[in-house]
N, C-alpha and C positions, 0 to 999 in steps of 0.2 A: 674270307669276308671279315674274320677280326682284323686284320693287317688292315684291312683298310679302312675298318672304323679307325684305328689307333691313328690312323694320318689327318684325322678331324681333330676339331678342339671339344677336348670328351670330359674334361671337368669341366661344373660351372658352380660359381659361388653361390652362396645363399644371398641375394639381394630381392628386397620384398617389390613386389611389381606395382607402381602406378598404372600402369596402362597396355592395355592388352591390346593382341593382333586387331582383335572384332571387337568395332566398339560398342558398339549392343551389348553383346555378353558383359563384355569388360565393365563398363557401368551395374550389371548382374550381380556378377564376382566383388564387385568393390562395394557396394551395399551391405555386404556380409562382413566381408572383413579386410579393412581398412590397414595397408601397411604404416601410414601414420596415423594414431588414434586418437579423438576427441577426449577428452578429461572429462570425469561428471567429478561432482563432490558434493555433500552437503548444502543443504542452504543455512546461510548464520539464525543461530536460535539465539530470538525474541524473546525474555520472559516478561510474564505480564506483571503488569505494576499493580500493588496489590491495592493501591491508596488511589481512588479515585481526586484527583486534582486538577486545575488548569493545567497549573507548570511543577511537571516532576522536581526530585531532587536533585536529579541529574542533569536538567536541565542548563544547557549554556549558551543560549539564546542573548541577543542583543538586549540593553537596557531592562535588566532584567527584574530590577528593584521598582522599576514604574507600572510594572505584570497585574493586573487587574487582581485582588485575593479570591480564594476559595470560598474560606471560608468569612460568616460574615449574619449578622443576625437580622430578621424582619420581623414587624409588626406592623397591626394597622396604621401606626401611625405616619408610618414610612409612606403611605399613599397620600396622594393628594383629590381635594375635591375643588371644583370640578374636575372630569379627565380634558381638559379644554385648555389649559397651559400650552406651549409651544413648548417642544423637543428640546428646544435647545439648552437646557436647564436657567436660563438668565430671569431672575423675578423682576415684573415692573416695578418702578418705584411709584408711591403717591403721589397722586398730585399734593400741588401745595397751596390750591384755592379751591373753593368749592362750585362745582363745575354748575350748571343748569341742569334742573333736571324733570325733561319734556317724559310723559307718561305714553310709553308704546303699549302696543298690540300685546294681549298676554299670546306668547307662544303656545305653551301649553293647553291655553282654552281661546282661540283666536277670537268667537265668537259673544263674550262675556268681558264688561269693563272690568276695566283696571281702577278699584276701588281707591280711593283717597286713604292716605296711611292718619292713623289719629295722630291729634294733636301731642297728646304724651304718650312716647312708648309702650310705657308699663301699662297703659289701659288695653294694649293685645294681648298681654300675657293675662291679663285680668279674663277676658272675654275668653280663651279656650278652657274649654270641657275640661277637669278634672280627670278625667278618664283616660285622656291623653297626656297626663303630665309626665308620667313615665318617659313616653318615647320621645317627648317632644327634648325632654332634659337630654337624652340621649342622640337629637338630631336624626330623629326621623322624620321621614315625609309620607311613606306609605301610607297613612289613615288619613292623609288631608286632601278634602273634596276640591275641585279646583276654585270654587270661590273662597273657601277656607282657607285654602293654601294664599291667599292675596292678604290676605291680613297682616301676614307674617312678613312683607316686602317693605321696607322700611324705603327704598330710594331708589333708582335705577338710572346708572350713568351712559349717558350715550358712548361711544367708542372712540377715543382720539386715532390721530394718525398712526398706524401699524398697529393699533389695538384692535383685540377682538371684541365684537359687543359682550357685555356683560349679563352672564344669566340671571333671573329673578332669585334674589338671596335672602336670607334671613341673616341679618346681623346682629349676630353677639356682640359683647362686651369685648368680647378680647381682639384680637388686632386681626386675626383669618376670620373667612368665609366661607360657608357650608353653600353650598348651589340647592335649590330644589328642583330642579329639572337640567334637561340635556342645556347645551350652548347655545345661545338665541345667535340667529343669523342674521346678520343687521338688513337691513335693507336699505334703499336708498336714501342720501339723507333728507330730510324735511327741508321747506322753505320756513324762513322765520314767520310767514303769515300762517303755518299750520302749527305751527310749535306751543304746547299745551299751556297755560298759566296757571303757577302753583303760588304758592301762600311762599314770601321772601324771595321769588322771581321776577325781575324787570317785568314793567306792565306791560311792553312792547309784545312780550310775548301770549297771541290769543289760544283762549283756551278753545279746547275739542273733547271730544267724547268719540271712541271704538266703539263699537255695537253692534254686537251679532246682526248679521245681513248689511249692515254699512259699508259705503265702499272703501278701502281706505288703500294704499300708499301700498302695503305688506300684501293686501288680498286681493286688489283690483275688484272684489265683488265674484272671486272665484269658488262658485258653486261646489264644484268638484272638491279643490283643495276644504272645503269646510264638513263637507261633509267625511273626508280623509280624516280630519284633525277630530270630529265626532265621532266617529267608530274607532278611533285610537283611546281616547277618553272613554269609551266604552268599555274597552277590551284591559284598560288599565284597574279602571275601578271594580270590575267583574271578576278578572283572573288574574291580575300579574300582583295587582296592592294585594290581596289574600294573600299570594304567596309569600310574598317577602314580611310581610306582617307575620305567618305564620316561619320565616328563619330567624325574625330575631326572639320572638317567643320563645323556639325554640333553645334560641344561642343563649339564651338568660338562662335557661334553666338546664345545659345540657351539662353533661360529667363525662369525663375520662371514657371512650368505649361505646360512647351512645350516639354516635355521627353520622350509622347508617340511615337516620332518617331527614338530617339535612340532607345528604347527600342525594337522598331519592329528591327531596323538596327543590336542592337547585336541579336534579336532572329534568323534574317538570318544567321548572322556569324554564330551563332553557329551552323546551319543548315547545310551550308556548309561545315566546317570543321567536320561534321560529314560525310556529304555524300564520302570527300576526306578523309577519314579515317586518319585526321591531327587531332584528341583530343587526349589527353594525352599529351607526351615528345614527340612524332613522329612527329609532325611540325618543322621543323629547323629553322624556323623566330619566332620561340613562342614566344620570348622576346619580338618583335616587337607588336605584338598582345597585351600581359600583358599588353607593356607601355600604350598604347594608350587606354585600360580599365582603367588603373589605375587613368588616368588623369580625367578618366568620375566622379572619386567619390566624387573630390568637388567642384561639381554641388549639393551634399546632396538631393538626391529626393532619397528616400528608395524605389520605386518602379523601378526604375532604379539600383539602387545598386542590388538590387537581381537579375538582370538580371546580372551584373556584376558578383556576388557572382556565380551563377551558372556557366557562362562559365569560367569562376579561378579556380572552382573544376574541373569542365570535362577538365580543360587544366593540371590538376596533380599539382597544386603549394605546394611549401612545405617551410618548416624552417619558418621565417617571416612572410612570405607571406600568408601562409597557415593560422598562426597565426589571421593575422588582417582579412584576409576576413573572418574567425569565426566570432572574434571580432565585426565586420562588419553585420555581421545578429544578432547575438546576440541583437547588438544596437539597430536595426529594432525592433526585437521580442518585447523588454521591453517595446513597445508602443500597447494596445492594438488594439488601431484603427488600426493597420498594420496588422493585422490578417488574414486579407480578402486576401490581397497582398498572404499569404501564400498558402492559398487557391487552386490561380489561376495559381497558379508557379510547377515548378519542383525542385525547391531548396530541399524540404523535403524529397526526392531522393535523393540529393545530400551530404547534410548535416549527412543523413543515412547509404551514403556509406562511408564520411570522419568516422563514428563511429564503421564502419566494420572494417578498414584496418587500420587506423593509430594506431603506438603505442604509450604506455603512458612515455615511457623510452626520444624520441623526440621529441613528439606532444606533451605531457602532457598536456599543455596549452591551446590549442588547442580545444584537446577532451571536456575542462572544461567549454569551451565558447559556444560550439556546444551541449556538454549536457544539460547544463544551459538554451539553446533554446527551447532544447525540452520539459525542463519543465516548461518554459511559454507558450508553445503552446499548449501543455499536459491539458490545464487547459481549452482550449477553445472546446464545446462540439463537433461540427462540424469538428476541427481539429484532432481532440482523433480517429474518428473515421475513418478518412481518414492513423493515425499513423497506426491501428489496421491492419488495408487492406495492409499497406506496411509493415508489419513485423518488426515493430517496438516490440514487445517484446524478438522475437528472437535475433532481433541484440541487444538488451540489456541482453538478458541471455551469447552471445560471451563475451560482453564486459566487465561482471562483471567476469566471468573469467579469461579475460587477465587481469583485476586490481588487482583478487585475486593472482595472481602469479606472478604480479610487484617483482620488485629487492628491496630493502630494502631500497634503496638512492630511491627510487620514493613512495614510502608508503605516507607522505604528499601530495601528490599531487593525489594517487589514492585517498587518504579519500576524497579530496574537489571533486572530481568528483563523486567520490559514493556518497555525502551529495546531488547533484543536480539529481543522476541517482533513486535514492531511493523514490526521491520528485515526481519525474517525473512517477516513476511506481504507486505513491500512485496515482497521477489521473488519470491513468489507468485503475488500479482496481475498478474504480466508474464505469464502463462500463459493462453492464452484461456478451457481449460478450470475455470480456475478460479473463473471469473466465476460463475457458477452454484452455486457451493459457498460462496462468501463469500457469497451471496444468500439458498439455502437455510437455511444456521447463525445467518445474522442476526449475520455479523460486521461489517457496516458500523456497524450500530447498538449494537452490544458495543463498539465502538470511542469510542463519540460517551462512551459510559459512562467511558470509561479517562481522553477528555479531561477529563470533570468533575472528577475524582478528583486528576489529574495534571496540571493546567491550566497551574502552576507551572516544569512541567519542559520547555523546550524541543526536547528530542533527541525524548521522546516524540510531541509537540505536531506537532514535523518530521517522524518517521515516518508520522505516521499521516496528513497534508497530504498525503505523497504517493503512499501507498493511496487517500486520494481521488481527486487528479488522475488518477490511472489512472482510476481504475475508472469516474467520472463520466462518462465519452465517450462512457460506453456505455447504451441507455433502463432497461435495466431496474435497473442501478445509479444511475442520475439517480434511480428511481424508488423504491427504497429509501431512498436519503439524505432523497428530501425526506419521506417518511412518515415516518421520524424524527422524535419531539417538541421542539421547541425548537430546530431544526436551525440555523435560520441565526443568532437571537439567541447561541448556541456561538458558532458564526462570528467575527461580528461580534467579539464578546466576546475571542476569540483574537486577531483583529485587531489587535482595542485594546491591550491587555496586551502583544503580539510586534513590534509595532509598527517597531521598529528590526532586527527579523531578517527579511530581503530572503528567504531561501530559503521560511522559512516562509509571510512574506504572499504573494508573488506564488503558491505553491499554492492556498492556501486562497482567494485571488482566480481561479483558474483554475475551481475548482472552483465556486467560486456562476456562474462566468461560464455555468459547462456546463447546471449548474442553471435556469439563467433565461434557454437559449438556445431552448429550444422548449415553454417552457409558462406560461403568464399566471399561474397560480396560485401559482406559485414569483417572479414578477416583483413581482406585490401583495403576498405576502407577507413578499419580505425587505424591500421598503418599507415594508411598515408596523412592521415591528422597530422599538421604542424606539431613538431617537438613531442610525439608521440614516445618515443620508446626513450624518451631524454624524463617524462615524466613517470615512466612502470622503472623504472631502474633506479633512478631517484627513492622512491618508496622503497625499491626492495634492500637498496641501501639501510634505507632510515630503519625499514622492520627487522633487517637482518640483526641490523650490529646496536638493538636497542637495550638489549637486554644479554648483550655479552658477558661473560663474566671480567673482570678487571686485569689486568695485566700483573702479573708477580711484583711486590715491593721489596725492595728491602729493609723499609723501615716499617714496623710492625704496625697493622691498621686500626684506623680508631676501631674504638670499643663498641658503637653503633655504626653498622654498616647498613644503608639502607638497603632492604632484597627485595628482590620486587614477586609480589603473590606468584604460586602457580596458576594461579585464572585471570592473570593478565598475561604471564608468560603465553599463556594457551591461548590466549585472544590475538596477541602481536600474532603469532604465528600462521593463526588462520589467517589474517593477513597475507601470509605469505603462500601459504595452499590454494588461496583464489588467484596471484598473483601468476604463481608458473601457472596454472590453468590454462589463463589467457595466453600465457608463453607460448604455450605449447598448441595450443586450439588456432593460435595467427600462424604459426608453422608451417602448417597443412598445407598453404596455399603455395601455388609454385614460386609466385613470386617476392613471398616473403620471408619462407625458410630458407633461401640461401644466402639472404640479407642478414637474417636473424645467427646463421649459421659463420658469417664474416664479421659480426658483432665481437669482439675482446671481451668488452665490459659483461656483455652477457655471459658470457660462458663460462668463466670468472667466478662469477656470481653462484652461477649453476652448482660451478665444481665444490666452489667454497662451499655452500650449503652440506656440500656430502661430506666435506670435512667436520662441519663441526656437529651436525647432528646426529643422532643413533638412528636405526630402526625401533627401534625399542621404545623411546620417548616420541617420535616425532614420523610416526610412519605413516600416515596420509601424504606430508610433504616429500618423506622420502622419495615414494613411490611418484610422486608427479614429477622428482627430478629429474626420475633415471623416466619417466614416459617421456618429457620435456627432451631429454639427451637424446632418446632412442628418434624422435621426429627429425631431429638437428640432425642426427649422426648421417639420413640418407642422403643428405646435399652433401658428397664427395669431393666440393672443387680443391683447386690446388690452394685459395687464399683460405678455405675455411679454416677457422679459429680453431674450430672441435676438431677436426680431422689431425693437428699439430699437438692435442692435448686429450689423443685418443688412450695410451699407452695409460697415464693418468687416471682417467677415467675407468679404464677397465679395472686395475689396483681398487678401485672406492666401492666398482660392483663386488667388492669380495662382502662388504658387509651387509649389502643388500641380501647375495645368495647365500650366506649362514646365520640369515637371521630365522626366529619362527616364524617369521610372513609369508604365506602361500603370494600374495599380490608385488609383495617388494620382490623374491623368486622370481615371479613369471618377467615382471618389469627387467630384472638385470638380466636377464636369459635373454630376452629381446635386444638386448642392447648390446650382450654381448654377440648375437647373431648380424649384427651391423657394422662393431668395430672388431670382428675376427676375417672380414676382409684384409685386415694390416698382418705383416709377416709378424709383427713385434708380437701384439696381443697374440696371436695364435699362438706365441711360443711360451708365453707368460702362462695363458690358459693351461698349458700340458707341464708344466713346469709345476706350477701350483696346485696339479690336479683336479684342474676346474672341473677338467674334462669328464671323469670321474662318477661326479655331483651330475652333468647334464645326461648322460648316460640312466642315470636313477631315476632323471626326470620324466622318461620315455615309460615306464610301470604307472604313471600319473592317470586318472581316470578322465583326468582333464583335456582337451582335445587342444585349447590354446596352447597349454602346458606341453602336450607333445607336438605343436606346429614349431613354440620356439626353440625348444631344445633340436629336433631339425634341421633347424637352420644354421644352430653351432656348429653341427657335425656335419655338416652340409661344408661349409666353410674350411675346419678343422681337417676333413680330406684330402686335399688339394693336397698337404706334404704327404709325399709317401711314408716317412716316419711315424706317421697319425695313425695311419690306418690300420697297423699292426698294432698298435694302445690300445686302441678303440674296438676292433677283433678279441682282443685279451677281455675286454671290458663287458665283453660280449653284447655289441651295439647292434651288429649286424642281426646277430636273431631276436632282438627286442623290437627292433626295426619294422620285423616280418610279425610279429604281434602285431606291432601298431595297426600296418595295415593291414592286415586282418579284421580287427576288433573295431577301427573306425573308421577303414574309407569307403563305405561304401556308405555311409552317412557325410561324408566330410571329403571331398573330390581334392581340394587344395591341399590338406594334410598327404593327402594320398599321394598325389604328384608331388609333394617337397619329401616322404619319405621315398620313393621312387630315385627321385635326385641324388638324395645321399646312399642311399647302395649304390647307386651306378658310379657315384665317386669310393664310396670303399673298395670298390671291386677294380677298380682304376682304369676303369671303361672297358670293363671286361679282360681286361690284361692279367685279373690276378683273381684266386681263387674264391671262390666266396660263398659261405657257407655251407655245410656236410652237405652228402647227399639227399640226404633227405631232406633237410630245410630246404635246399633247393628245389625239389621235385616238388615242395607245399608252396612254396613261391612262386613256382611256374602257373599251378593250380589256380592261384586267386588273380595271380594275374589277367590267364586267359578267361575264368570269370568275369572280372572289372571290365577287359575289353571287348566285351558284346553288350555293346551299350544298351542295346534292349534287356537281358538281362538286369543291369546294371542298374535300370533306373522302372523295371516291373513294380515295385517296391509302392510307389510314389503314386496317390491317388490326385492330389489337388494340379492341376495344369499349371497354375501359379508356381507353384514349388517345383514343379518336374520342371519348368523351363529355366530356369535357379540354376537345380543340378545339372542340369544338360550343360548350359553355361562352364559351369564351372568343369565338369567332366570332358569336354573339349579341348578346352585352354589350359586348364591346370595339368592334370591327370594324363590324357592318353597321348601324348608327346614324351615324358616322364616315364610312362608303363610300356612302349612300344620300343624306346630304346635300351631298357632296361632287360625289358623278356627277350631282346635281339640278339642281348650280349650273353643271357643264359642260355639260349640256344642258337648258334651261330651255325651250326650246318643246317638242320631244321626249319628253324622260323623263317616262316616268309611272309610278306606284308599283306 
């Protein structure tokens, strides 16, 4: 019966199996463990910037000197009164005649005429109360009843073409206009037979008289609206003038530290003007309200301001206005210690609704200030998750598509707000819960959008690289990115063009790495990308040889030699650790590893790396070169590149196996279990005493550690001259440990030590092991095969059918020819 085993083919090499008899199992078996291996690595660390700013210092963004500032001072006088200007910052000019001027409807009190102004000014200052001089010097309105307040109206111009009408004003001396109430809404214009006549007006023009219950032009005689504009006059003079009477009382006499009680006083107001349905434009005293906020601001207490800030939004401001109360929380934000202040407020409502509605064409500025906030607050953990509950990613998936569809004259001004919107999503994405909300809104691929637009701008480019490497670690973010159209040709494309910004590439290389670490269809696909492996080889060039040392002179070198930091050296290179990543991760697939494997240039690359790096300085990359090589190494054709530069290669694993690295070890033991198929390497191996060292590795508690080292001597048998080394070496009873001690946890380990005895033993031809390790061998063998036995162990069904799997295919083909050859008269099937 041995005679005529020996007439089969009774060695066989160690070659790691793709694909099994049964493909069921076989997909079983390959889940566990994979003869070509995905790469994992680090994700690039982020530090944070300690300096709350628009645009870092680092920053290398387009046109960078035109950047909106940080920093930047406010006072009241920065506001303007009325809030009733147009957005567009442009002031009308004067006229330069003086216009007619016909007496409308008081807005304010529809129902009560509009009193004749005296002949001399100063006899109206003469006629108010003493009492009121104070505030009146100071441009209040609060104390003034609405017929009192008509006193103070020196003239009212109708509205020309594109003009707004003009509120009822009190005019000063100097050349601005204080408003005493909201915006008058013009109404339709008058015929010259209704048109009022005033003292220095063409006689043409007849006079009239408004009067409560009259019909006129503005009221048609509407009931309803008068008695609206009565119960607002009610609710003014009653509750809202106390109030604000009672902040600037306060503002006159308050000191450093004593703010909590404006700040109670505006949270009333605001209370009330809620309950009176006066927020928004629908207050017609709003200006009055504004002013006497506006004066609150420098008193500089930030927790007041935001009190301020809030009721400025709920009251609709815009153009300017709108402008610096951004500005104005902005300023707060960039202090951390005001953070808490945020907390306990509603401003983050507030701030979230200016981000909803306003556009970028009139706010521009605005939106940049208010974005800008979110992403210092974005950064605070406590706030992140309070943004998460208010929908703060939805209104930034609205908002990155109103900027993506900006007009071409506001492109500048979207980039610097998409540079802060982008920042502000990346500390976001640090949030777990917020995985699923970037998924749902479809902000990965909102994002891929911003790149197209913004391809140009690398702070953006940077941002959003590193909302990928987040988020990609995760499947069902893998899983969006790559449903994305065009996803990796972007990539690439970004690659090329950023080529020299290290922060950028080495993300955007994390990211396809993450991509193409568990799915063939993401490995084919960014391989077949146009110019694909013409732009990762390109970079690994550029990273490799950037920071070489110089070549020997003979003429002695200047005396300033520039060197470049160790934490850039270590930045370039990670660089290169995401690079083979991907090398190695597009491998895997059948039909690009033996492209990748006919590659020169690559392998080249590969080898050279192992020339000029240590284990010792650079062992992350080490170790993905020789994983990179060991993927390559399985596509055996006769053009492969690596297969010609095998011999090479094995030489470079010496410094992998005597380094301190348990991971570079395992890596070259692997690699060398793939190129000791070649007669050369085999002899080199036992020459050098590789052999030795793999032998050692078999005492390992590691179960990888003794699959690879198996595989050598699996291989290294085949010569007869081996096997008597490796016998010396004492392989064979280390052997019989191994599986002992782990196959009955580990089916695959089992059958590959199974393989290499039956090759020591030269398929039974040659003697192998004493009697007694023999007769222990027999022992566990006829154990392992009753497979009931074998897998009694094993309570979960899930994992028993694993092991079955693998005890099937692996294992009892390897143990059954093995126990055959130890007992050859004996065994029978």
């Amino acid at each position: 019966m041995a005679s005529m085993e020996r007439k089969q083919p009774i060695l066989t090499p160690f070659v790691p199996r793709r694909n099994a008899v049964r493909k069921t199992s076989a997909e079983i078996v390959s889940e566990a463990r994979q003869s070509l291996r995905v790469q994992s690595t680090q994700r690039p660390f982020t530090p944070r910037d300690g300096h709350r700013q628009l645009f870092g210092k680092s920053s290398a963004g387009v046109d960078r000197d035109n950047r909106p500032p940080s920093t930047f001072s406010l006072h009241a006088q920065n506001f303007e009164f009325p809030d009733s200007r147009p957005g567009s910052g442009t002031r009308l000019s004067p006229l330069d005649h003086k216009p007619h001027l016909p007496v409308p409807c008081d807005d304010e009190d529809p129902f009560k005429a509009f009193p004749k102004p005296p002949a001399d000014p100063l006899e109206a200052k003469k006629r108010q109360p003493r009492t009121r001089a104070r505030l009146l010097r100071a441009g209040s309105l609060t104390t003034l009843s609405p017929v009192e307040g008509h006193k103070d109206v020196k003239e009212r111009v109708n509205p020309g073409p594109g003009q707004k009408q003009a509120s009822l004003k009190r005019l000063p001396s100097s050349d601005h206009t204080e408003a005493r109430g909201g915006p008058h809404k013009p109404g339709p214009r008058r015929a010259a037979s209704e048109r009022i006549k005033q003292p220095g007006v063409s006689s043409s023009v007849r006079p009239t008289e408004c009067r409560a219950g009259q019909t006129t032009e503005l009221g048609n005689g509407d009931e309803t609206k008068r008695k609206k504009d009565d119960a607002e006059s009610l609710v003014w003079n009653n509750r809202i003038a106390p109030l604000l009477q009672q902040l600037e009382s306060m503002a006159a006499g308050s000191s450093e530290g004593s703010v909590d009680p404006l700040c109670d006083v505006c949270d009333r107001l605001h209370g009330t003007l809620a309950e009176a349905d006066m927020l928004g434009r629908r207050c017609k005293r709003r200006s009055g309200i504004l002013r006497t906020l506006f004066r609150l601001i420098d008193l500089h207490s930030a927790r007041l301001n935001l009190h301020i800030s809030t009721l400025c939004l709920a009251l609709c401001v815009s153009g300017n206005n709108l402008l610096n109360i951004c500005k104005l929380i902005f300023q707060i934000s960039r202090s951390e210690s005001n953070d808490i202040l945020f907390q306990n407020n509603s401003i983050i409502d507030s701030f979230l609704g200016v981000l909803s509605k306003e556009d970028v064409s009139s706010s521009g500025e605005a939106l940049l200030y208010c974005v800008g906030t979110l992403k210092f607050l974005s950064g605070n953990s406590e706030i992140l998750r309070l943004l998460l509950d208010k929908n703060c990613v939805g209104v930034a998936q609205k908002l990155i598509q109103r900027l993506c569809t900006a007009r071409e004259t506001n492109f500048t001004t979207s980039g610097h707000i998409l540079v802060q919107l982008t920042a502000a999503l990346r500390n976001l994405a640090d949030h777990p819960d917020a995985r699923p909300l970037f998924v749902s809104f479809s902000i990965l691929s909102e994002l891929f959008v911003v790149l197209r637009l913004h391809h140009k701008d690398p702070d953006i480019c940077t941002n959003i690289s590193r909302i990928y490497s987040k988020l990609s670690s995760y499947s069902e973010c893998r899983l969006a990115l790559a449903q994305t159209p065009d996803c990796y040709q972007l990539l690439l494309e970004l690659l090329s063009k950023h080529h020299q910004k290290q922060d950028l590439v080495v993300r955007l290389l994390f990211t396809l790495g993450n991509l193409t670490a568990k799915s063939d269809e993401a490995r084919l696909q960014l391989f077949q990308v146009e110019g694909c492996m013409d732009t990762l080889l390109q970079l690994y060039v550029t990273y490799q040889h950037r920071n070489r040392p110089p070549l020997p002179q003979t003429d002695p070198p200047p005396l300033s030699r520039p060197q470049a930091a160790p934490a850039s050296v270590q930045e370039e290179e990670d660089v290169l650790v995401k690079l083979v990543r991907v090398l190695a991760n597009m491998c895997i697939h059948p039909a690009v590893g033996p492209a990748l494997a006919t590659n020169t240039s690559c392998i080249q690359l590969l080898v050279e790396t192992l020339e000029l790096k240590t284990v010792l300085e650079s062992e992350e990359l080490m170790v993905n070169v020789a994983a990179t090589i060991n993927n390559l190494s399985f596509y055996q054709e006769e053009s492969s590149a690596l297969r010609r530069s095998q011999l090479t290669i094995a030489k470079l694993m010496l410094k992998l196996v005597l380094s301190s690295s348990m991971d570079a070890m395992l890596e070259a033991t692997r690699v060398y279990g793939n190129v000791s198929q070649s007669k050369d390497v085999r002899d080199f191996i036992m020459q050098n005493k590789v052999h030795q060292f793999v032998v050692t590795l078999l005492d390992s508690k590691s179960t990888e550690m003794c699959f690879a080292a198996c595989g050598v001597l699996t291989n290294l048998t085949l010569d007869p001259p081996n096997r008597l080394s490796l016998t010396v070496e004492g392989a064979d009873a280390k052997l019989v440990d191994c599986l002992r001690d782990f196959g009955a946890g580990d089916w695959q380990l089992a059958g590959q030590v199974c393989q290499a005895l039956w090759n020591m033993s030269g398929g039974g031809s040659e003697t192998l092991l004493d009697t007694q390790e023999r007769e222990s061998l027999v022992e566990i063998l006829t154990t392992y095969l009753d497979e009931e036995e074998a897998l009694r162990w094993i309570e979960n069904e899930d994992i028993k059918d694993y092991h079955r799997a693998c005890w099937e295919l692996e294992f009892l083909p390897a143990a059954q020819k093995l126990l055959k050859s130890l007992q050859p008269l004996d065994w029978t099937a």
